[in-house]
C-alpha positions as CSV (number, residue, x, y, z in Angstrom):
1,X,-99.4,87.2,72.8
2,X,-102.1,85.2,71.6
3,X,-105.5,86.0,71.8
4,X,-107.7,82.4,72.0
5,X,-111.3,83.5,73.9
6,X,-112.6,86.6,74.8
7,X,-116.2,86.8,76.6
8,X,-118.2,89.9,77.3
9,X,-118.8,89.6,80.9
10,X,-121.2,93.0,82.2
11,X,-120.8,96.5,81.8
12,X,-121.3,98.8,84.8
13,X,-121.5,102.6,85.8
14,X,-120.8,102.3,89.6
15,X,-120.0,100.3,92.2
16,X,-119.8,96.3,91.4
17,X,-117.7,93.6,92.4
18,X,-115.6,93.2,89.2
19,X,-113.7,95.9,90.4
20,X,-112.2,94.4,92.8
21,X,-111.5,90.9,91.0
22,X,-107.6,89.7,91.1
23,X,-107.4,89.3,87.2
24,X,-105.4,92.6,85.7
25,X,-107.4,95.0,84.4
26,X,-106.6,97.2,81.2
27,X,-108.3,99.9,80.5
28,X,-108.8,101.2,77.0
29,X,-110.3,105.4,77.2
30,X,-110.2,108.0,74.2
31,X,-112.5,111.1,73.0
32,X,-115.5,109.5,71.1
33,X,-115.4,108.8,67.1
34,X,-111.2,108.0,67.6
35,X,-111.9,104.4,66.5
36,X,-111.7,103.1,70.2
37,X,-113.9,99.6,69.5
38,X,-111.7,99.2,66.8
39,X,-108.8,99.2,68.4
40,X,-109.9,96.8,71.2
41,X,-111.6,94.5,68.3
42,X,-108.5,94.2,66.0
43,X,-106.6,93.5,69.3
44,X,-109.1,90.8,69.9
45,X,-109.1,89.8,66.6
46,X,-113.2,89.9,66.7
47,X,-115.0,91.5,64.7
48,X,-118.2,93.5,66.9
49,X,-117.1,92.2,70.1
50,X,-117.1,95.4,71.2
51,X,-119.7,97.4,69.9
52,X,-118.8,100.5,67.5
53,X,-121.3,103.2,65.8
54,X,-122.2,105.2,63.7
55,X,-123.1,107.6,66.4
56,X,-120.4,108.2,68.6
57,X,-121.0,108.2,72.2
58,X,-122.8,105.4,72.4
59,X,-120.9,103.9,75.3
60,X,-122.4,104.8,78.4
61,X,-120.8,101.9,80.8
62,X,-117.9,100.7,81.8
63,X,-117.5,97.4,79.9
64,X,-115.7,94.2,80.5
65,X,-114.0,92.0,78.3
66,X,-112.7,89.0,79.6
67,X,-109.5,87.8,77.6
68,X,-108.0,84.4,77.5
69,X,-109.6,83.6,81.3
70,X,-106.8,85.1,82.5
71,X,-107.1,89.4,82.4
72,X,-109.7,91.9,81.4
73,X,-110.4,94.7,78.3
74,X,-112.6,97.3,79.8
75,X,-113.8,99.6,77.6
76,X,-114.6,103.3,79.2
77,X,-116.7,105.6,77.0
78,X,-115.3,108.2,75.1
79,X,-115.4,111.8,76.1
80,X,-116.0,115.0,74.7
81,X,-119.0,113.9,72.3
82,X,-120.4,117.4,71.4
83,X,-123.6,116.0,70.6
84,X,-124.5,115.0,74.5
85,X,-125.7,118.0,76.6
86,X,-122.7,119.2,78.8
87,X,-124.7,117.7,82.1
88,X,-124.2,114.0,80.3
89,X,-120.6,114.9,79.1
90,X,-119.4,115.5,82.8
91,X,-121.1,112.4,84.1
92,X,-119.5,110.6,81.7
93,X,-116.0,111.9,82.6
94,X,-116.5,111.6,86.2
95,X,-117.3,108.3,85.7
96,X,-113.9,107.2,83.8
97,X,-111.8,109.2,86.5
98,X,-113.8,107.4,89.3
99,X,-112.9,104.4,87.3
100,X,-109.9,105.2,86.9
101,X,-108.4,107.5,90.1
102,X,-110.7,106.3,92.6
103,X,-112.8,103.3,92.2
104,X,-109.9,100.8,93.4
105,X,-109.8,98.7,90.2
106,X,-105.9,99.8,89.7
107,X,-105.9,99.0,86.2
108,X,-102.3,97.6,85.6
109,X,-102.1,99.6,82.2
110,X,-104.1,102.4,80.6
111,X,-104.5,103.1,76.6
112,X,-105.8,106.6,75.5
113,X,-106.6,106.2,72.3
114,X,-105.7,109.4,70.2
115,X,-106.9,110.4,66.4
116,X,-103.8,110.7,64.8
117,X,-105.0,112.1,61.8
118,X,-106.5,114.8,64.3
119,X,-103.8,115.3,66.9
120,X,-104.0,115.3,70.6
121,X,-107.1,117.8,71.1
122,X,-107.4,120.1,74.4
123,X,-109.5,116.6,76.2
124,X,-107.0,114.6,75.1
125,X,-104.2,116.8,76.9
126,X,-106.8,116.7,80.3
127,X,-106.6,113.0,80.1
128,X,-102.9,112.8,79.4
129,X,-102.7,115.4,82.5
130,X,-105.4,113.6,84.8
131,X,-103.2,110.4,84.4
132,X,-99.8,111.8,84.8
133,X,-101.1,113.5,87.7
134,X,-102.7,110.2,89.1
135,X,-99.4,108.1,88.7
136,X,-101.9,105.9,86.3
137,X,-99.2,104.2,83.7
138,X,-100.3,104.3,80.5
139,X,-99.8,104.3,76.5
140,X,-101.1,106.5,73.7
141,X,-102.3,104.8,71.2
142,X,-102.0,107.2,67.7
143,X,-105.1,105.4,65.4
144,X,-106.3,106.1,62.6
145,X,-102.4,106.2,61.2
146,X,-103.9,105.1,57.7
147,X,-105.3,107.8,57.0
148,X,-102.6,109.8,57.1
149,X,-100.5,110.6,53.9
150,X,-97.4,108.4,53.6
151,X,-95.5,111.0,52.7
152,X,-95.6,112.7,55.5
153,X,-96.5,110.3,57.9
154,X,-93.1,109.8,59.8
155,X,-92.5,113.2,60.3
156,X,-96.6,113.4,62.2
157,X,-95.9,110.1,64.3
158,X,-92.9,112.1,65.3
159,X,-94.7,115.1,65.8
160,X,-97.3,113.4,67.5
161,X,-95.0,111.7,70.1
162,X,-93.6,114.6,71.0
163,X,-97.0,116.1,71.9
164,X,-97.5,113.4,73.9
165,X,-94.8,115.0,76.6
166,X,-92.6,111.8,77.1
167,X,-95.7,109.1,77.1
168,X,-95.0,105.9,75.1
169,X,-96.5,106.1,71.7
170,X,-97.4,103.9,69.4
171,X,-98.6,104.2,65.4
172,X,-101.7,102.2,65.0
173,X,-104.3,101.4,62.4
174,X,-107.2,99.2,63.3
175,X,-108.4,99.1,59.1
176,X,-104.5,97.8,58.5
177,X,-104.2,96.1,61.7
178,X,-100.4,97.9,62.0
179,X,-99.0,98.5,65.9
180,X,-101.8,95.3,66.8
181,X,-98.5,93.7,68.4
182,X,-96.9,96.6,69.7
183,X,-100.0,96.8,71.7
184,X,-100.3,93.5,72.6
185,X,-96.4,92.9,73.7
186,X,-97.5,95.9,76.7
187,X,-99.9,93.3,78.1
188,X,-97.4,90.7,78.9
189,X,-94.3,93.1,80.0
């Protein structure tokens, strides 16, 4: 797939119309600092579209990308940020399950964005849980593959897909731009 426009159309934290608009949906969530606008930007193949930090957190909204006319990008904000009082922390991941579970968008695919040179963290496993247990379909997306040794790396992509219990997996790095089209072939199929 081929991307040729992309438009930033409104972010929102409740209720709003776009929700309910007939163009797919695709909905891109992760744990903050996992590299999650640069995933959706090398995916884009845009450069800031959407807006990474160097505090993590910084997403507050639900955000909407509009791709090609024809289906939406929406960034959720990333969870677990330990520098956000536990209050701001829950709201934040009620409001990606509302999204998600109960707000009626029905994204048509879901990518949790994973550290791979971290590993899938306790949060992580929620969200895997939360989604399995919602009959959400999704994707883990392993970034941040680069920055693991070469060595070695094969046998952690392995390790890491296992971890995943059974979700599809796939090896990415935004800085190398690798698994950009294994991503991109799950929009279309």
């Amino acid at each position: 797939m081929k991307i040729d426009s992309v438009k930033f159309i409104k972010g929102i934290r409740g209720t709003d119309p776009i929700l309910n608009d007939t163009k797919p949906q695709f909905a891109f969530v992760g744990r903050s600092n996992v590299g999650k606008s640069s995933v959706i930007n090398a995916l884009l193949n845009r450069k800031g579209m959407a807006k990474s930090s160097s505090t993590p957190g910084k997403t507050k909204e639900i955000n909407f990308f509009l791709v090609n006319e024809n289906f939406y990008f929406v960034d959720l904000p990333g969870y677990g940020y330990a520098r956000v009082s536990n209050k701001d922390k829950e709201q934040l991941v009620k409001m990606i399950l509302w999204y998600l579970l109960e707000s009626g968008a029905s994204p048509r695919l879901v990518f949790l964005i994973i550290d791979a040179n971290v590993g899938l963290t306790k949060k992580d496993e929620e969200m895997i849980r939360a989604l399995t247990e919602g009959a959400m379909p999704f994707v883990v997306i392993g970034n941040k593959i680069d920055k693991i040794n070469k060595s070695i790396r094969a046998r952690e992509i392995k390790k890491l897909k296992d971890a995943c219990g059974g979700a599809e997996f796939v090896p990415f790095s935004a800085k190398e731009k690798s698994g950009v089209s294994d991503v991109l072939q799950k929009l279309s199929s």
